[in-house]
C-alpha positions as CSV (number, residue, x, y, z in Angstrom):
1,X,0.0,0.0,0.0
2,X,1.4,3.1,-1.0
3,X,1.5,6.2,1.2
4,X,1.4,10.2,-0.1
5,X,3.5,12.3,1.1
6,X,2.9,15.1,-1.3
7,X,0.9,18.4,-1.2
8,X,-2.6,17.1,-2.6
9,X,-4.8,16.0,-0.7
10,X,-8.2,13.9,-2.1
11,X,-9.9,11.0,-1.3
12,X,-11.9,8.6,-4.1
13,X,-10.7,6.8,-6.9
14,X,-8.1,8.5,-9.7
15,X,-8.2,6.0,-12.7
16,X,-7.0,2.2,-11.1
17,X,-5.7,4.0,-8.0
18,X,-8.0,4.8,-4.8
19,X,-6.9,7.3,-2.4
20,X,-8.3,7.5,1.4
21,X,-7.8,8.4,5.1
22,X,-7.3,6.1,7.7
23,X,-8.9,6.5,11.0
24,X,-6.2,7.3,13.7
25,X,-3.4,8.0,10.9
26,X,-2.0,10.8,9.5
27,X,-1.3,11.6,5.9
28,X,-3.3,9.6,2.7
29,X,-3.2,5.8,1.4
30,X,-3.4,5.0,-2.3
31,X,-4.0,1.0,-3.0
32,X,-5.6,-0.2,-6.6
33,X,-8.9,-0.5,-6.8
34,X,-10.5,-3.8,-7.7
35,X,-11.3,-7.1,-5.8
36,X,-14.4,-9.1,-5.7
37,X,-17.8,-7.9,-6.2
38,X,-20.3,-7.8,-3.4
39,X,-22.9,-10.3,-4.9
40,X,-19.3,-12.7,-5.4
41,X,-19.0,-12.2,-1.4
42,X,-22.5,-12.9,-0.3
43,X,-23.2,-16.2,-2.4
44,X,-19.7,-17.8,-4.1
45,X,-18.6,-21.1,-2.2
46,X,-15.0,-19.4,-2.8
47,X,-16.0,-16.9,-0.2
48,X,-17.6,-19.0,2.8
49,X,-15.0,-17.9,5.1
50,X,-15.0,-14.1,4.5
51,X,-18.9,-14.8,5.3
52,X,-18.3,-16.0,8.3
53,X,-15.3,-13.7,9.4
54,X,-17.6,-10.9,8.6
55,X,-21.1,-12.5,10.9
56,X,-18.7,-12.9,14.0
57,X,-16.9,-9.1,13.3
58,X,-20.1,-7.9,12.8
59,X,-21.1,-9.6,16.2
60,X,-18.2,-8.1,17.8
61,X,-19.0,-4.9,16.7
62,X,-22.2,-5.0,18.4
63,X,-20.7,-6.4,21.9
64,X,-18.2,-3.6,22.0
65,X,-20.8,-0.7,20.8
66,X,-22.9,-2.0,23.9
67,X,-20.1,-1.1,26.0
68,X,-19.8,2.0,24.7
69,X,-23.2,2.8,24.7
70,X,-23.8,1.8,28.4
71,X,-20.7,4.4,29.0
72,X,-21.8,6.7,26.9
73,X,-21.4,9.8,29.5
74,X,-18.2,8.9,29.8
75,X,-16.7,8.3,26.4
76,X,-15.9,11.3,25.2
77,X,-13.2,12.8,27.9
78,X,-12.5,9.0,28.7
79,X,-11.4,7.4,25.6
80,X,-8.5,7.7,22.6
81,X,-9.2,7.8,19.0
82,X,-8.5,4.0,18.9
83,X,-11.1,2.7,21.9
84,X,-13.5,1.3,19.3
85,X,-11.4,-1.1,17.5
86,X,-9.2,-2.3,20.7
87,X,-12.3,-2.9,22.3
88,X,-13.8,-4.6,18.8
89,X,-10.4,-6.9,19.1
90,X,-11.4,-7.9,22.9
91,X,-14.4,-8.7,21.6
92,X,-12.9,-11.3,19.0
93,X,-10.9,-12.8,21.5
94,X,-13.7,-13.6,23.6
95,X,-15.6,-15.1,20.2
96,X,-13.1,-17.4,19.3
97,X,-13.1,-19.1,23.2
98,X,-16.6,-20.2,22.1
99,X,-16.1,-23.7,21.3
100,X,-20.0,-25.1,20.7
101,X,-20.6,-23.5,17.6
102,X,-19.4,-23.4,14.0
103,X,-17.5,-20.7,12.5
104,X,-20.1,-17.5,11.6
105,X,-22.2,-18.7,14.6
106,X,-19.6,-18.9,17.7
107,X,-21.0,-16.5,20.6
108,X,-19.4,-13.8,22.0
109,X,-19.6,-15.1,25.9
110,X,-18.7,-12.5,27.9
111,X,-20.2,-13.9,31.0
112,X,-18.0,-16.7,30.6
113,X,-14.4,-14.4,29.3
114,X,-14.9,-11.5,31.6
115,X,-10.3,-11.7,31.6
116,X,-10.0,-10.3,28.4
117,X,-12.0,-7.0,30.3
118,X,-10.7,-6.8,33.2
119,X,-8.0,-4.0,33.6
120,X,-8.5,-2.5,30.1
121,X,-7.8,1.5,30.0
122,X,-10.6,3.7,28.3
123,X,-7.2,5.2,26.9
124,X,-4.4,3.4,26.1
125,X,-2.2,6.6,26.8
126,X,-3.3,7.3,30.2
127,X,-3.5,4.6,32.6
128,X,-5.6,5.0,35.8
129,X,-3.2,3.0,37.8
130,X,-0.4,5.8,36.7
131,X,-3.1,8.7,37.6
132,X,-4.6,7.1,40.8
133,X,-2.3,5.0,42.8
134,X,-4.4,5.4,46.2
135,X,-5.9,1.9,48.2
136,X,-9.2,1.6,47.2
137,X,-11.7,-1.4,47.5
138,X,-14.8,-2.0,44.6
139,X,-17.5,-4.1,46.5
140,X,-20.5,-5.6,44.7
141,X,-23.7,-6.8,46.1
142,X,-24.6,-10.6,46.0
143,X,-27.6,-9.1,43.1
144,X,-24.6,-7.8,41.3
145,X,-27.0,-4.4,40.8
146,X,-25.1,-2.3,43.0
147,X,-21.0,-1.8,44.0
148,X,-19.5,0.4,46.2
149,X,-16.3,2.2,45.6
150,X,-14.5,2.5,48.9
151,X,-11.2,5.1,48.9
152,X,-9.9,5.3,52.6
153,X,-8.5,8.9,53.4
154,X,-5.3,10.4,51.8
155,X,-3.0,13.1,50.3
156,X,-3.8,13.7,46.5
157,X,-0.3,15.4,46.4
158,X,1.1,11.7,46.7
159,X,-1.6,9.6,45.3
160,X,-2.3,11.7,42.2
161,X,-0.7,12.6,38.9
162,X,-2.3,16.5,38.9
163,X,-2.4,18.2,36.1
164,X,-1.1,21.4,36.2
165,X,-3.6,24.4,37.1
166,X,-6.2,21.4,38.2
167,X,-7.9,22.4,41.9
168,X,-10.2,19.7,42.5
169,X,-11.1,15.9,41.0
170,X,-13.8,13.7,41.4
171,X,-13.7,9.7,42.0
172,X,-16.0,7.9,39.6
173,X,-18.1,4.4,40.0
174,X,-19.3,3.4,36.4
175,X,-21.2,-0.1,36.9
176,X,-22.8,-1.1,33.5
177,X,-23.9,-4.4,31.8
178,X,-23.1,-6.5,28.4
179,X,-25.5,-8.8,27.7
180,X,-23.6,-12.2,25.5
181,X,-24.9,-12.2,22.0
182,X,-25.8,-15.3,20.2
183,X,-26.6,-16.3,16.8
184,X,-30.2,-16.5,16.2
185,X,-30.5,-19.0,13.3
186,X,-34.2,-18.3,12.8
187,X,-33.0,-14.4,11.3
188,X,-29.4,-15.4,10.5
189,X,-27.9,-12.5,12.7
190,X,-26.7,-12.0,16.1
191,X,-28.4,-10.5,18.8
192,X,-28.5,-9.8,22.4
193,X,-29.4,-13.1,24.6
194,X,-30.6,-10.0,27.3
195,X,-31.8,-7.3,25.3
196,X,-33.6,-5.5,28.1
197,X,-30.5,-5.7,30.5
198,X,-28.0,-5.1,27.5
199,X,-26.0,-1.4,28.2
200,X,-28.0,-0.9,31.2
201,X,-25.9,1.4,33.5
202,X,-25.6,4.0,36.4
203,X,-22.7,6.4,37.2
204,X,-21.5,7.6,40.3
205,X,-19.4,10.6,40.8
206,X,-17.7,11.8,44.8
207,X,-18.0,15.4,45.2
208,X,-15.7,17.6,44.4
209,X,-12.7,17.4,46.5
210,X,-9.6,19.7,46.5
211,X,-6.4,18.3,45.9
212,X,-4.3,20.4,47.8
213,X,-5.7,18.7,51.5
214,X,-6.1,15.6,52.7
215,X,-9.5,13.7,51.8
216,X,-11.7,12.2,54.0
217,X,-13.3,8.7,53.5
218,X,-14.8,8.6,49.8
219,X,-17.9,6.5,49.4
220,X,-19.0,6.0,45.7
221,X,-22.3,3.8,45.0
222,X,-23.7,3.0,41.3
223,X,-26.8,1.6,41.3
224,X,-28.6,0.0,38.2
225,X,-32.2,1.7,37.8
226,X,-35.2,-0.3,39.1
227,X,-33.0,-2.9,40.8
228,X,-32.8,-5.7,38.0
229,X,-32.4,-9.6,37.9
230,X,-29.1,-10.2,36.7
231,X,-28.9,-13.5,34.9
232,X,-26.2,-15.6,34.2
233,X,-25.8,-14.3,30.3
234,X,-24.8,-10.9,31.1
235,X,-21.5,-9.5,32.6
236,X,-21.7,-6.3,35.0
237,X,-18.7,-4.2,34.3
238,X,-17.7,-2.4,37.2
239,X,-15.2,0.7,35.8
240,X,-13.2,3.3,37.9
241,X,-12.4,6.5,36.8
242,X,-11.1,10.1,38.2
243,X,-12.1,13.6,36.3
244,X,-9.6,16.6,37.3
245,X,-11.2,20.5,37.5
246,X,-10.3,23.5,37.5
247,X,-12.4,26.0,40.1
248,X,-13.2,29.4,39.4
249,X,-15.9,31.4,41.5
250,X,-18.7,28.7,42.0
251,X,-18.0,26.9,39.0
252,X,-16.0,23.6,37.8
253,X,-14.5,23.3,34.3
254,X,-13.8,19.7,33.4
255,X,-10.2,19.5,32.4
256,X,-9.8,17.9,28.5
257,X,-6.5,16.2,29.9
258,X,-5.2,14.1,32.5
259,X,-8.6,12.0,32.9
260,X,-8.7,8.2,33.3
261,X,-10.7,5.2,33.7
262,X,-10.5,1.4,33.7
263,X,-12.8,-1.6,33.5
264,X,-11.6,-2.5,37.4
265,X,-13.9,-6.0,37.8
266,X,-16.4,-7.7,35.6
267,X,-19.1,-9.2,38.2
């Protein structure tokens, strides 16, 4: 694949030659245009395989978005420009543990993989653990609807990578579910196995506390709306995050830097 380095700049196809961005890369791509035809994908025998590659991506897709989705609040100040598609590989990690089905139709289990979640960073250029290094504790109930984030009393100066000209941060407790998703034969496509506990979520945020004193006890609960039955095909993600401020008069402005969160347990 060739790369342009020069001053024009265009994307679309120039004679046999396509030209195009690609998402978290600078500069342009050229490749040749050509390859199989759309109808060729969806019915010749010669492309089974890209078939089913594309069901279980597609699945993947879908598992990840729900993530995102439940989060949503949170995405934006959270999250790099790559989030989606490391999250969309977890996903395909998780797919290919499912053993019970043939390719195109293996589950993505996440009840069952909740590893591949556990300690991932919303950005993979911040880490929580470098931003927060205080003792902490993230307690579920036995209904898995509801966890506590516990943070015993300390300095910020010495458990916190400030940003400069921050004044105050707040401790978050993001608790959200992912339902598994199955392939339905019956409609050929994958869907939710919970659909009415899929990207159900509640976010907790600590008040505002100064970093420049010594906190007291922080308490954080999430608690999912009308206290649902959670069944054995979902996963509750329980995240941890910390958002940094700046104060001025009565008001908070939410820093665009120095923010993190991580997936901390999967319940």
């Amino acid at each position: 694949m060739a790369r342009q380095k020069g001053h024009i700049k265009y994307v679309g196809t120039l004679g046999e030659v396509r030209h195009f961005k690609i998402k978290g890369n600078e500069g342009y791509f050229a490749g040749l245009k050509g390859g199989p035809t759309a109808e060729q994908i969806k019915t010749a025998p010669g492309f089974i395989r890209t078939r089913e590659n594309m069901s279980e991506f597609a699945a993947c897709a879908n598992a990840g978005k729900s993530v995102r989705v439940g989060l949503s609040a949170l995405m934006k100040q959270m999250t790099d420009s790559q989030f989606t598609g490391r999250l969309t590989a977890i996903m395909k990690k998780i797919n290919i543990e499912d053993g019970s089905e043939a390719r195109g139709q293996r589950a993505v289990l996440v009840s069952q993989q909740p590893q591949y979640l556990k300690g991932l960073d919303f950005n993979r250029n911040i880490s929580f653990n470098g931003v927060f290094s205080a003792p902490f504790t993230l307690t579920p109930n036995v209904d898995r609807n509801e966890s506590t984030l516990s943070v015993p009393a300390f300095n910020p100066l010495n458990y916190l990578n400030i940003p400069t000209g921050a004044t105050h941060f707040r401790i978050i407790n993001a608790l959200s579910v992912i339902s598994d998703f199955v392939f339905n034969p019956a409609i050929g496509a994958y869907e939710a196995a919970e659909p009415i506990l899929n990207e159900t979520s509640n976010i907790g945020y600590s008040d505002y506390t100064p970093i420049n004193a010594e906190t007291a006890l922080i308490e954080v609960v999430a608690t999912l709306p009308n206290a649902p039955t959670i069944t054995v095909n979902v996963a509750v993600l329980g995240s941890i995050g910390i958002e940094f401020y700046q104060q001025v008069g009565v008001n908070y402005y939410l820093f665009n830097a120095g923010n993190a969160m991580k997936i901390q347990e999967v319940f």
